[in-house]
C-alpha positions in Angstrom: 4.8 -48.0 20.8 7.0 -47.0 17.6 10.2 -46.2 18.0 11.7 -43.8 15.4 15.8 -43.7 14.2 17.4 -40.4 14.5 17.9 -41.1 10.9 13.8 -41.1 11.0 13.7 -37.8 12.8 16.4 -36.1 10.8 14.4 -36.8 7.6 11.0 -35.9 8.9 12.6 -32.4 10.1 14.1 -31.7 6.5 10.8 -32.2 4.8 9.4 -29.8 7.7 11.6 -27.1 7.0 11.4 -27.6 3.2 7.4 -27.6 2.9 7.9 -24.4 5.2 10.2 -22.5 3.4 9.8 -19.4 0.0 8.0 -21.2 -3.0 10.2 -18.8 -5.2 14.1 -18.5 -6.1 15.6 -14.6 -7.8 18.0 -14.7 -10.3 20.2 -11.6 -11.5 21.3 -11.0 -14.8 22.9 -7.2 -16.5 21.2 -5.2 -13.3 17.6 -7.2 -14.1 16.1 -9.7 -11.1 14.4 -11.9 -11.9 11.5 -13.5 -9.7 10.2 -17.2 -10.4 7.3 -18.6 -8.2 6.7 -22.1 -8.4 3.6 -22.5 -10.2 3.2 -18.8 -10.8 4.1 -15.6 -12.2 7.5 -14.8 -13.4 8.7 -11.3 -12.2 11.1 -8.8 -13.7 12.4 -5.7 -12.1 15.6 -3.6 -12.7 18.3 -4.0 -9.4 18.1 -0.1 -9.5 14.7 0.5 -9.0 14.4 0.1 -5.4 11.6 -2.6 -5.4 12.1 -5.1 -3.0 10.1 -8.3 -2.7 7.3 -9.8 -0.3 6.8 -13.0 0.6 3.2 -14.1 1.4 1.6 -17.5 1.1 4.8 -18.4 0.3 5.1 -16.4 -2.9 7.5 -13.7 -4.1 5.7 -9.8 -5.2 7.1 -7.0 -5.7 6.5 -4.3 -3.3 5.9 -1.4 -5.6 4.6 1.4 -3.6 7.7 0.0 -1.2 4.9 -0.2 1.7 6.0 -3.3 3.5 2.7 -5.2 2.6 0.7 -6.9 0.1 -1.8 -4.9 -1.5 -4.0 -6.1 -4.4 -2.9 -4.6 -7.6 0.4 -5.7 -5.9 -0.7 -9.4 -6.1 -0.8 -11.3 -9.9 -3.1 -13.8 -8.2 -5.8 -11.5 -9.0 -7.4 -10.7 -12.2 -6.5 -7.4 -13.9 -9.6 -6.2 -13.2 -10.0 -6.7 -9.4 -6.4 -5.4 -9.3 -7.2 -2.1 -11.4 -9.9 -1.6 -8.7 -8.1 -2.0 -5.9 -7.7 1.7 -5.6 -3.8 1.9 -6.9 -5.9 4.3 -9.9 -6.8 6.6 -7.1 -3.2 6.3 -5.7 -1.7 6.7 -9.2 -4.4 10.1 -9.4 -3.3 11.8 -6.5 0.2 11.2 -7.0 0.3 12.0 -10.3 -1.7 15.5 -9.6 0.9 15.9 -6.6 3.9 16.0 -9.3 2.1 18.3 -11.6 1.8 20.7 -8.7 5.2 19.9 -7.6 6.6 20.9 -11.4 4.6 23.8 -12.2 6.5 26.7 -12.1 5.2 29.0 -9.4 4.5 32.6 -10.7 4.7 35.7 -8.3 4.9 38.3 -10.5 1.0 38.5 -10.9 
């Protein structure tokens, strides 16, 4: 039977928790974050802007519909094509239509 040093144990538990933990650091410079994944895409965003990040597989994206979860044109893994038919274009429609109708002036005198 092996017996292990706490010394043993103590290292085994740090490469644990390292293996286990965000594959990407944010930096802040002049209001502008900055995202780097290891082995990935570099992200930008303004500290204004209200974007905050998601982790999945380990990876930093940023959340920019501010949903709470991954969605594809959301993820840089992707191509730009599977992303641009993910259905944010549909999303981007209807919004976009929604503010239109939001600032058009509304006539009553008709």
């Amino acid at each position: 039977m092996m017996h292990f040093s706490k010394i043993t144990y103590a290292s085994l538990i740090l490469v644990v928790l390292a293996s286990c933990g965000p594959k990407w650091t944010e930096t802040e410079s002049n209001g502008i974050k900055t995202v780097i994944n290891e082995g990935g895409k570099s992200l930008g965003y303004s500290s204004t802007s209200g974007v905050t990040i998601l982790t999945a597989d380990r990876l930093g994206f940023k959340d920019l519909n501010k949903n709470g979860q991954l969605d594809k044109y959301e993820d840089w893994r992707l191509t730009a094509d599977e992303r641009a038919r993910s259905g944010f274009k549909n999303d981007c429609r209807t919004n976009c239509r929604f503010n239109v109708i939001q600032s058009s002036p509304i006539h009553t005198s008709w």
